[in-house]
C-alpha positions as CSV (number, residue, x, y, z in Angstrom):
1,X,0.0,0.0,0.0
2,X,2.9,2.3,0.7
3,X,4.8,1.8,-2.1
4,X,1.2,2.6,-4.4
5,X,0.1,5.3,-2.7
6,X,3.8,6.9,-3.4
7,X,3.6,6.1,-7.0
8,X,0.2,8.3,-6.9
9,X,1.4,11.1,-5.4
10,X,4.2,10.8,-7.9
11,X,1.5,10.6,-10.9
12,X,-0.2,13.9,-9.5
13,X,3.0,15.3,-9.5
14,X,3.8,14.7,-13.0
15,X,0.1,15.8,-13.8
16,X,0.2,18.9,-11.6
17,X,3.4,19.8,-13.3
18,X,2.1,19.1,-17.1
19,X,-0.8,21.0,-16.5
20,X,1.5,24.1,-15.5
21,X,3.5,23.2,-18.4
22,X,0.3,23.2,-20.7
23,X,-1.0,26.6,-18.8
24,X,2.5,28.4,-19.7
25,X,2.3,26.9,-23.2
26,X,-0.9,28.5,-23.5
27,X,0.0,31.9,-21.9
28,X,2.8,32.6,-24.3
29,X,0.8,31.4,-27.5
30,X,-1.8,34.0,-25.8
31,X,1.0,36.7,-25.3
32,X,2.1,35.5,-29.0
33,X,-1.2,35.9,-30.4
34,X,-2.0,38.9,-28.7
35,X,1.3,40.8,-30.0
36,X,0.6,39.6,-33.5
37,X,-2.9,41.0,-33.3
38,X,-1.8,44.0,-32.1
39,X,1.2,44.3,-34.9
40,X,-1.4,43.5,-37.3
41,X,-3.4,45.9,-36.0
42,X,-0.4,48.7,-36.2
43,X,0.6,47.1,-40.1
44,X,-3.2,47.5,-41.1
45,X,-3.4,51.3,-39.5
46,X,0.0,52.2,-41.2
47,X,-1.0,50.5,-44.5
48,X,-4.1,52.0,-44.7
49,X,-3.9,55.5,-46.9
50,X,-3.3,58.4,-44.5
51,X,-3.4,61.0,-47.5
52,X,-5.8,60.8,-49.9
53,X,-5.1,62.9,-52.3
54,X,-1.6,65.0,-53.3
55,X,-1.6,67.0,-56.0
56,X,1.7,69.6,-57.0
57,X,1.5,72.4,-59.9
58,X,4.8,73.7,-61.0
59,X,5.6,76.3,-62.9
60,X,9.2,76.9,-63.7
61,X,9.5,80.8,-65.0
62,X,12.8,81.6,-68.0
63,X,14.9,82.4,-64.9
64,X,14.3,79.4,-63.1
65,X,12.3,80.4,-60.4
66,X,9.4,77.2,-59.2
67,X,6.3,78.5,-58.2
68,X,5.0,75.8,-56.1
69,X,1.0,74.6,-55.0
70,X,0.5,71.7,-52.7
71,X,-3.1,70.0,-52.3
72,X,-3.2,67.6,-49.4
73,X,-6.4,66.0,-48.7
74,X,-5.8,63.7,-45.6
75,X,-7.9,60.8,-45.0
76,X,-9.3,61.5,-41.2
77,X,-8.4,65.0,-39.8
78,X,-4.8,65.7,-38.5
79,X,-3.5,68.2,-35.6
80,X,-0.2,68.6,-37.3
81,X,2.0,69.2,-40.9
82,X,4.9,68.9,-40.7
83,X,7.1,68.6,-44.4
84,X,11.3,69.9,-45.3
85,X,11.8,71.5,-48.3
86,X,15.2,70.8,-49.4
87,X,16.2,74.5,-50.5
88,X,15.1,78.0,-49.3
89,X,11.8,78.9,-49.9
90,X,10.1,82.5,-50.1
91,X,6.5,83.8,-50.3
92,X,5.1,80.6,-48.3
93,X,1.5,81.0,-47.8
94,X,-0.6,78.1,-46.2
95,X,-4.5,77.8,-46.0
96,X,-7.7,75.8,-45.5
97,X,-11.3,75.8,-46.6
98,X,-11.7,78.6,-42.9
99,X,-9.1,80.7,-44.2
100,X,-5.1,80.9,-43.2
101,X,-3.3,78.1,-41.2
102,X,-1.0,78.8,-38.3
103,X,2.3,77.9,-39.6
104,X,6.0,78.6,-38.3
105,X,8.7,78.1,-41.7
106,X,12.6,77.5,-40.2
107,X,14.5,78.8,-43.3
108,X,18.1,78.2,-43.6
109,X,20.1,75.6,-46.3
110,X,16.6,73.9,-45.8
111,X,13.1,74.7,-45.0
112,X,11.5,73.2,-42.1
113,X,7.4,73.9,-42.2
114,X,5.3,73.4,-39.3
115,X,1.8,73.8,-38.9
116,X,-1.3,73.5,-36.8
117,X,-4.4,72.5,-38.5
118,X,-7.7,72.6,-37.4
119,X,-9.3,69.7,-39.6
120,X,-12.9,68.3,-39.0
121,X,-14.2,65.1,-41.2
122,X,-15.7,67.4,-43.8
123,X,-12.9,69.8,-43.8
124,X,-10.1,67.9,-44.9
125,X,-7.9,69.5,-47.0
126,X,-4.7,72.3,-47.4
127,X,-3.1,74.2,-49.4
128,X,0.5,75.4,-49.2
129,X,2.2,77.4,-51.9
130,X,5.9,79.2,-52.3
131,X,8.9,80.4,-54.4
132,X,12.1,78.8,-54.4
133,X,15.3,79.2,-56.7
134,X,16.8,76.3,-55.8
135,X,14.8,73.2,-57.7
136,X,16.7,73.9,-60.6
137,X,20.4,74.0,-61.2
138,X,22.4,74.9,-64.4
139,X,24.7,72.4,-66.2
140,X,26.5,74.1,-69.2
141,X,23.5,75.8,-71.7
142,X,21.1,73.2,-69.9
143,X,18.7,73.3,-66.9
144,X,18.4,70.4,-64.2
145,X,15.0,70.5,-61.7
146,X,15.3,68.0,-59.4
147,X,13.4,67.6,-55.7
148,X,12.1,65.1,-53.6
149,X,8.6,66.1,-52.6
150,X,7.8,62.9,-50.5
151,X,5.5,63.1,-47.5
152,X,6.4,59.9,-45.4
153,X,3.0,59.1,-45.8
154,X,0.7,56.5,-47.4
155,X,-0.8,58.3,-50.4
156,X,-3.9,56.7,-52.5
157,X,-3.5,59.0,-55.7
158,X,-0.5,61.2,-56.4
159,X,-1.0,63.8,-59.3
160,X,2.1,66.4,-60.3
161,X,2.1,68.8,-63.1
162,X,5.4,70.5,-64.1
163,X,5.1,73.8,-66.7
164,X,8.1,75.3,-68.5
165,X,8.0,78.7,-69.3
166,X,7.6,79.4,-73.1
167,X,10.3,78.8,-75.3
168,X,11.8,75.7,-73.0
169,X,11.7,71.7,-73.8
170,X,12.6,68.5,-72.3
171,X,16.2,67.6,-73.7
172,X,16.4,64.4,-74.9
173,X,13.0,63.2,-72.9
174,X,14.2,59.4,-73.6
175,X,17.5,59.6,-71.4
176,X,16.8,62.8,-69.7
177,X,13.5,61.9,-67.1
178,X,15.3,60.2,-64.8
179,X,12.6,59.7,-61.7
180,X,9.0,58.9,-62.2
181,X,9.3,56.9,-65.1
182,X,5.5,57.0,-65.6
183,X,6.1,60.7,-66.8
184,X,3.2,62.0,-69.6
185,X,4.4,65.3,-71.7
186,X,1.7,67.7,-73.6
187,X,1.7,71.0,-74.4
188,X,-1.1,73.7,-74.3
189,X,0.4,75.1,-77.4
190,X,2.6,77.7,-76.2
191,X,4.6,75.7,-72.9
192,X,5.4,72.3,-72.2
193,X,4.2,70.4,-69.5
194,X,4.9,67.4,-67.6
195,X,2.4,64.9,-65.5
196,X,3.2,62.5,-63.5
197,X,-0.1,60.4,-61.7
198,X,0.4,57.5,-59.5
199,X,-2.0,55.4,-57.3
200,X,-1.1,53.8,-53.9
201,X,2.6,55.2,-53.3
202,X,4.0,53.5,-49.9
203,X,5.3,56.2,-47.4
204,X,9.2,54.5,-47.8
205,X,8.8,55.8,-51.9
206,X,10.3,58.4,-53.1
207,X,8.7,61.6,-54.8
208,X,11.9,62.8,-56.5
209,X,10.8,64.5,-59.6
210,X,14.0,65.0,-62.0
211,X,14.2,66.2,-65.7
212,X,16.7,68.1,-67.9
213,X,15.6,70.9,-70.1
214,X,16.8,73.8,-72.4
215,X,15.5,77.2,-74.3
216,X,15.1,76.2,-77.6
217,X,17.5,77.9,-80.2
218,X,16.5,81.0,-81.7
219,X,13.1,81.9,-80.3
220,X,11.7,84.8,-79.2
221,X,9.3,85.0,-76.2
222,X,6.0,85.5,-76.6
223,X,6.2,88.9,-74.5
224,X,8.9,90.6,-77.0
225,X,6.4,89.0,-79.9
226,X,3.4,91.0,-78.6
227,X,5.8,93.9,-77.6
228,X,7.0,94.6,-80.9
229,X,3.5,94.2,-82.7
230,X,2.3,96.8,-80.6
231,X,5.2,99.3,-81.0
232,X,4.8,98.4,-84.5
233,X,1.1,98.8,-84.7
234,X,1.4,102.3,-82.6
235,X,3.9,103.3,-85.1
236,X,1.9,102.4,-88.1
237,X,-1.2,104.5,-86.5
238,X,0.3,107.4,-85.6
239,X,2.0,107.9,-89.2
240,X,-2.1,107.2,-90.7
241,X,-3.0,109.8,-87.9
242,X,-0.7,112.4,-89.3
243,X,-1.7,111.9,-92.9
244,X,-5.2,112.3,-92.0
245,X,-4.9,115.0,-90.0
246,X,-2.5,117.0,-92.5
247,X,-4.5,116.5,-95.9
248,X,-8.3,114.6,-94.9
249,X,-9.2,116.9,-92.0
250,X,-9.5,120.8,-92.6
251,X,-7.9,123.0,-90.5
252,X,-11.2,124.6,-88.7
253,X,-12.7,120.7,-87.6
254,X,-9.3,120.2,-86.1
255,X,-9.4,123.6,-83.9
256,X,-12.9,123.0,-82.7
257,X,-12.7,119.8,-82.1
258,X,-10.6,120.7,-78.6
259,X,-13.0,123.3,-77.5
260,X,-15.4,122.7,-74.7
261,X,-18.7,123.2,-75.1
262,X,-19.4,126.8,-74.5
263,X,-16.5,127.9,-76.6
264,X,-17.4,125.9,-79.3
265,X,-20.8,127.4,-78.8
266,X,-19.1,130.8,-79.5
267,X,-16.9,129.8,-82.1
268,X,-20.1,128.8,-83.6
269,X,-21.8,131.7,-83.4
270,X,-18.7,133.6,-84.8
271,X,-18.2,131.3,-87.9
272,X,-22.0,131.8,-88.8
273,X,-21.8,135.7,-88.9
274,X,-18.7,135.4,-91.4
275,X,-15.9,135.3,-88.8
276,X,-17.0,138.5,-87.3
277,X,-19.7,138.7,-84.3
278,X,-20.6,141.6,-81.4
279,X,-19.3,140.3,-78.1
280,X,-23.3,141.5,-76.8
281,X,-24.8,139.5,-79.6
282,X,-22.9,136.3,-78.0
283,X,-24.2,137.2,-74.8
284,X,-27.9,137.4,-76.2
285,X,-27.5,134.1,-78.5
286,X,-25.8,132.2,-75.9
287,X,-28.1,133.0,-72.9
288,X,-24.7,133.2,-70.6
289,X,-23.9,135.8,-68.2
290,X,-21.2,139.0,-69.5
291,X,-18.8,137.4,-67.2
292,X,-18.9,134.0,-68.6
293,X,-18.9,135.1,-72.2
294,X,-15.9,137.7,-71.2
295,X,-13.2,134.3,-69.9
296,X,-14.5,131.9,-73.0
297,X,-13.5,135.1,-75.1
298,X,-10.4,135.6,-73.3
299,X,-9.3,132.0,-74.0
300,X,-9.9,131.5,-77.7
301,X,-7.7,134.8,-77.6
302,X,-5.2,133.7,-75.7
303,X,-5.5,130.3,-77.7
304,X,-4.5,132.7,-80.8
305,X,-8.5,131.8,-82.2
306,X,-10.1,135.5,-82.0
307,X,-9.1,138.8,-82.3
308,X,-10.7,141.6,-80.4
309,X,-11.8,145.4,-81.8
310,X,-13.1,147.5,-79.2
311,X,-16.4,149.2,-80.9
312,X,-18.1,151.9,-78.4
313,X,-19.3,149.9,-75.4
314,X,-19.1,146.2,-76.2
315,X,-16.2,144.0,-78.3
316,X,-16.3,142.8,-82.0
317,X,-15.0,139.5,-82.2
318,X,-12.8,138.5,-85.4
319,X,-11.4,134.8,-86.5
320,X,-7.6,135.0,-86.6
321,X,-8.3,134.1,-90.7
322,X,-5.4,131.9,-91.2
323,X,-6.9,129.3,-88.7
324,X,-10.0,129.1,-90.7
325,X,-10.8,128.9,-94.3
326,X,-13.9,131.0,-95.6
């Protein structure tokens, strides 16, 4: 009996102790399952798109200046923007559907941007736009723009549109666009312009937009085209205006024609009595006051129009004759 009732306690011993064994087994599968979950959980929140939309428009001016606008439509409301601009930027203006955005801008070789937004689930999306010089660098008679305009962030649609400045084009576009390779190039008929659109980019991709371009030989921008047409054209009318001033357009039209309205009323007057008129008949044919009549007289005199003969109490009034024809 002894010796059995040892060998039990010895079997719950060995139970006791593979139960414990089969309860820690369980706990770190648990702890196992539990930290995969929760990875899994961390993978699916990072995978999922936290921008929804990033859009870029370019335009590169003859001296190399980018203009740059940013779209960013986030796909749940964010506190905070953060973003480096490699290069110094100018003019930085930021903004939502409410108006301005609170942003600091660390300027220096680089520019650091931050910002506080104040997004809600309708509201979004920013804007951000700036000036910087130093996208594009010069390499012999050729231009190089080059940037990386990443976000670290999981972005469902990606759409960038580059524009030259008139006159400019993609050298060698086979060899040249080095980074997207999915580049697409039109023109609006006067400037050349490259799009780039991509779906799903992964936060650890890059955004480095890079291209070589050059002024094409011999052309003359659109600006000095339209200038010299209209020097051209101003020159043009004012040699018609002096032809038809000197030999279409007789002398006296030409003289009234900068009158105001009551000396042309007197002038009037004047040219229907023959060139010769009584200062008091102006006054009663006019209906104006002796005063009025006397400064309108005194300026077509002083103008070198009338001559004045002093008859008893009143003025006679004479057309200086080689102003008008009769």
């Amino acid at each position: 009996m002894p010796k059995l009732w040892g060998q039990n306690q010895r079997s719950n011993r060995l139970i006791a102790k593979d139960k414990l064994v089969l309860m820690l087994i369980y706990f770190v599968k648990l702890i196992a399952f539990m930290s995969f979950l929760m990875a899994f959980t961390l993978f699916s929140v990072t995978a999922l798109a936290q921008v929804q939309f990033y859009g870029m428009d370019i335009f590169i001016d003859k001296e190399g200046v980018s203009s740059v606008n940013i779209t960013i439509t986030y796909a749940k409301p964010e506190a905070k923007f953060q973003s480096t601009v490699i290069g110094r930027i100018r003019n930085f203006q930021a903004k939502d559907i409410d108006g301005p955005i609170n942003c600091s801008l660390d300027v220096s070789g680089i520019s650091n941007i931050n910002c506080n937004l104040n997004l809600t689930k309708e509201k979004r999306s920013i804007e951000m736009s700036f000036e910087t010089n130093d996208f594009v660098k010069t390499l012999e008679n050729k231009f190089f723009f080059s940037n990386d305009f990443g976000l670290n962030r999981n972005i469902t649609n990606v759409h960038s549109s580059i524009r030259l400045a008139e006159g400019f084009a993609i050298s060698d576009p086979e060899k040249t666009i080095s980074f997207p390779e999915s580049v697409t190039t039109i023109s609006d008929g006067r400037r050349i312009i490259l799009v780039w659109k991509m779906k799903d980019v992964r936060a650890d991709e890059r955004l480095k937009f890079e291209f070589l371009y050059e002024q094409l030989p011999g052309f003359l921008p659109f600006v000095f085209r339209l200038r010299y047409i209209a020097v051209f054209g101003a020159a043009v009318a004012t040699v018609f205006g002096i032809i038809w001033l000197r030999y279409f357009r007789k002398p006296e039209n030409l003289v009234l024609s900068v009158l105001d309205d009551f000396e042309r009323k007197v002038m009037d007057i004047i040219v229907a009595n023959n060139g010769v008129a009584n200062q008091k008949k102006i006054v009663q044919e006019t209906n104006l006051s002796k005063a009025k009549i006397s400064r309108v007289v005194k300026s077509l005199v002083e103008r070198g129009l009338l001559e004045i003969e002093r008859t008893g109490r009143t003025n006679k009034l004479k057309l200086v004759k080689k102003k008008f024809q009769f």
